[in-house]
C-alpha positions as CSV (number, residue, x, y, z in Angstrom):
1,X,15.4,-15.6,3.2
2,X,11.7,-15.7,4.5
3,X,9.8,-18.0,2.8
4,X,5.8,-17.3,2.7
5,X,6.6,-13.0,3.0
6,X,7.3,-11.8,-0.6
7,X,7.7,-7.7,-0.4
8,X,10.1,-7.1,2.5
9,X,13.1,-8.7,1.5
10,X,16.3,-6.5,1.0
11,X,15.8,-6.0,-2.9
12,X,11.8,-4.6,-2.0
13,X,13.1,-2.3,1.3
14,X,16.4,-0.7,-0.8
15,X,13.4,0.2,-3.5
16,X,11.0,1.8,-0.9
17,X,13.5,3.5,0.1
18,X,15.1,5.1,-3.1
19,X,11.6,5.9,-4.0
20,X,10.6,8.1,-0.9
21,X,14.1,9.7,-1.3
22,X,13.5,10.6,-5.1
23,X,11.1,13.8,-4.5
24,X,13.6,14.8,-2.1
25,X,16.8,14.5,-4.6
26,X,14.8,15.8,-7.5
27,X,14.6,19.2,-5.1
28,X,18.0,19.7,-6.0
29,X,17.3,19.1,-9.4
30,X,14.8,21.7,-9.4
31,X,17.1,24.0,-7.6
32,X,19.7,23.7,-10.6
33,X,16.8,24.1,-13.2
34,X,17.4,20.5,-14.4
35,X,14.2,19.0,-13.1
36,X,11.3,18.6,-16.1
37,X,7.2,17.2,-16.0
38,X,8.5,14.0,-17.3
39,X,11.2,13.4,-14.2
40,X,8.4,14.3,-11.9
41,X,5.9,11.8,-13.5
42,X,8.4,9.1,-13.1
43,X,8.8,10.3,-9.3
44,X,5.2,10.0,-8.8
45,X,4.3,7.3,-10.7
46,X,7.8,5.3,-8.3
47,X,6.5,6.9,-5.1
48,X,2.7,5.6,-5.7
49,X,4.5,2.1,-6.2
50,X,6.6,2.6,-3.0
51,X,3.4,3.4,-1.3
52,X,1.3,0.7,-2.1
53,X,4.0,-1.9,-1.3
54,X,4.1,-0.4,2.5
55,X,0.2,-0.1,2.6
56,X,-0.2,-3.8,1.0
57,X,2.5,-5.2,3.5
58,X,0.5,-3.3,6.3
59,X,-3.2,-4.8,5.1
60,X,-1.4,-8.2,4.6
61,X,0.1,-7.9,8.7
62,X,-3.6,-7.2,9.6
63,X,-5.3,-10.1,7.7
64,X,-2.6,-12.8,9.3
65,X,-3.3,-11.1,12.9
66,X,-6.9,-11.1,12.3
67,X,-6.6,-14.9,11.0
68,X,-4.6,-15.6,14.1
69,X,-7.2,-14.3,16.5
70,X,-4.7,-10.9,17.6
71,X,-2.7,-13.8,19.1
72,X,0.7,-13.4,17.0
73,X,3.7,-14.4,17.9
74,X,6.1,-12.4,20.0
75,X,7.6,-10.2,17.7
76,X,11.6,-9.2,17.5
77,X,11.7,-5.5,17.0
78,X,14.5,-2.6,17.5
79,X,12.4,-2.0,20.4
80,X,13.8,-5.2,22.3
81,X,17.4,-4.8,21.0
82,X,17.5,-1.0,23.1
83,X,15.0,-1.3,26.0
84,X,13.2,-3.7,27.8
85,X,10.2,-1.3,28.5
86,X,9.7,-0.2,25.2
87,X,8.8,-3.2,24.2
88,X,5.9,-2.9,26.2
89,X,4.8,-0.1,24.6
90,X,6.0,-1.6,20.8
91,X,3.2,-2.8,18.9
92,X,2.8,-6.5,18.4
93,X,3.7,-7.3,14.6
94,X,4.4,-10.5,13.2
95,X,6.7,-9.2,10.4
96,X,8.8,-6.9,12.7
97,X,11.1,-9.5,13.0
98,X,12.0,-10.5,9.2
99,X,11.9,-6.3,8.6
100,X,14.2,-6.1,11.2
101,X,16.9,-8.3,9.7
102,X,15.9,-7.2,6.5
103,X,16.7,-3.5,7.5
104,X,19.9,-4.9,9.1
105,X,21.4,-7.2,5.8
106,X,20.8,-4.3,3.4
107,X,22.8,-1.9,5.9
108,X,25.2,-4.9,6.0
109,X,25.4,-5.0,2.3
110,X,25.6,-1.4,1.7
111,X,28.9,-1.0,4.4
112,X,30.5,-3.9,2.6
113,X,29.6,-1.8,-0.7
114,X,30.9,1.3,0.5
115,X,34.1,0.2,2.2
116,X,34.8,-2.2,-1.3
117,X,34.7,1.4,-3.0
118,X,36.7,3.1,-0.5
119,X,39.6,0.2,-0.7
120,X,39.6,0.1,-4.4
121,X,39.9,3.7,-4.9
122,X,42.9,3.4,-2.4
123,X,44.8,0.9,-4.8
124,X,44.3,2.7,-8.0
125,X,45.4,5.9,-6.2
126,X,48.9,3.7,-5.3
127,X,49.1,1.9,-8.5
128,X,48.8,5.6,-10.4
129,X,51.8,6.7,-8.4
130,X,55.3,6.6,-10.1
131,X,57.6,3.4,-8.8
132,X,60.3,5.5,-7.5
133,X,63.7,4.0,-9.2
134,X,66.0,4.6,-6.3
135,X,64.5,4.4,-2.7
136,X,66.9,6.4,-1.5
137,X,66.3,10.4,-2.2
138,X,69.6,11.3,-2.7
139,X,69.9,9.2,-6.0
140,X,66.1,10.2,-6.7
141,X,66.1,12.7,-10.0
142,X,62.4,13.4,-9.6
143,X,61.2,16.7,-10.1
144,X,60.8,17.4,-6.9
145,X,64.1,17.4,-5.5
């Protein structure tokens, strides 16, 4: 989607953000009692990966500003989309704007997931119920009636 900026497409940004959220879902492992050392190695050993793909997208931003003499393009941020005035106070990045719509095509992605599940669970529950024979109920022998 953005040529010349590997890490903060929509596959990299859904990963970051399963593995911030892992300590937190593990917490309800450890509530139940299910949680063991190994789970929590795994956690740490995804959340230090997380971590270093945020702080190596960060040091990256700051070599290309430094490269471009702090002069960077305008940036498109959330910032602009709500308020003119906070974009003022918004810092200047020259990735904002391919996070942005990175941010915006994996919630795009995930509605169309969600609402694909929703619709799908809607026809099995209407093909699992019984053709009635007679549409009219007083020729209907069903149990209910």
């Amino acid at each position: 989607m953005f040529a010349g900026l590997p890490g903060i497409g929509v596959g990299t940004l859904f990963y970051v953000l399963i593995a911030l959220c892992m300590p937190i879902v593990e917490l309800v492992h450890v509530a139940r009692g299910t949680s063991s050392v190994a789970r929590w190695r795994r956690i740490g050993y995804q959340w230090f990966n997380a971590v270093s793909i945020i702080a190596s997208i960060m040091f990256a931003e700051r070599v290309l500003l430094w490269v471009l003499g702090q002069a960077g393009p305008e940036s498109l941020n959330p910032a602009r989309l709500l308020n003119h005035e906070l974009v003022m106070r918004a810092p200047r990045s020259i990735l904002a704007a391919p996070i942005t719509a990175s941010i915006l095509l994996l919630a795009g992605v995930l509605l169309i997931a969600e609402a694909l599940h929703v619709m799908n669970a809607v026809r099995r529950a209407r093909a699992a119920q019984p053709e009635r024979a007679f549409p009219d109920e007083a020729l209907d022998s069903s149990p209910g009636n």
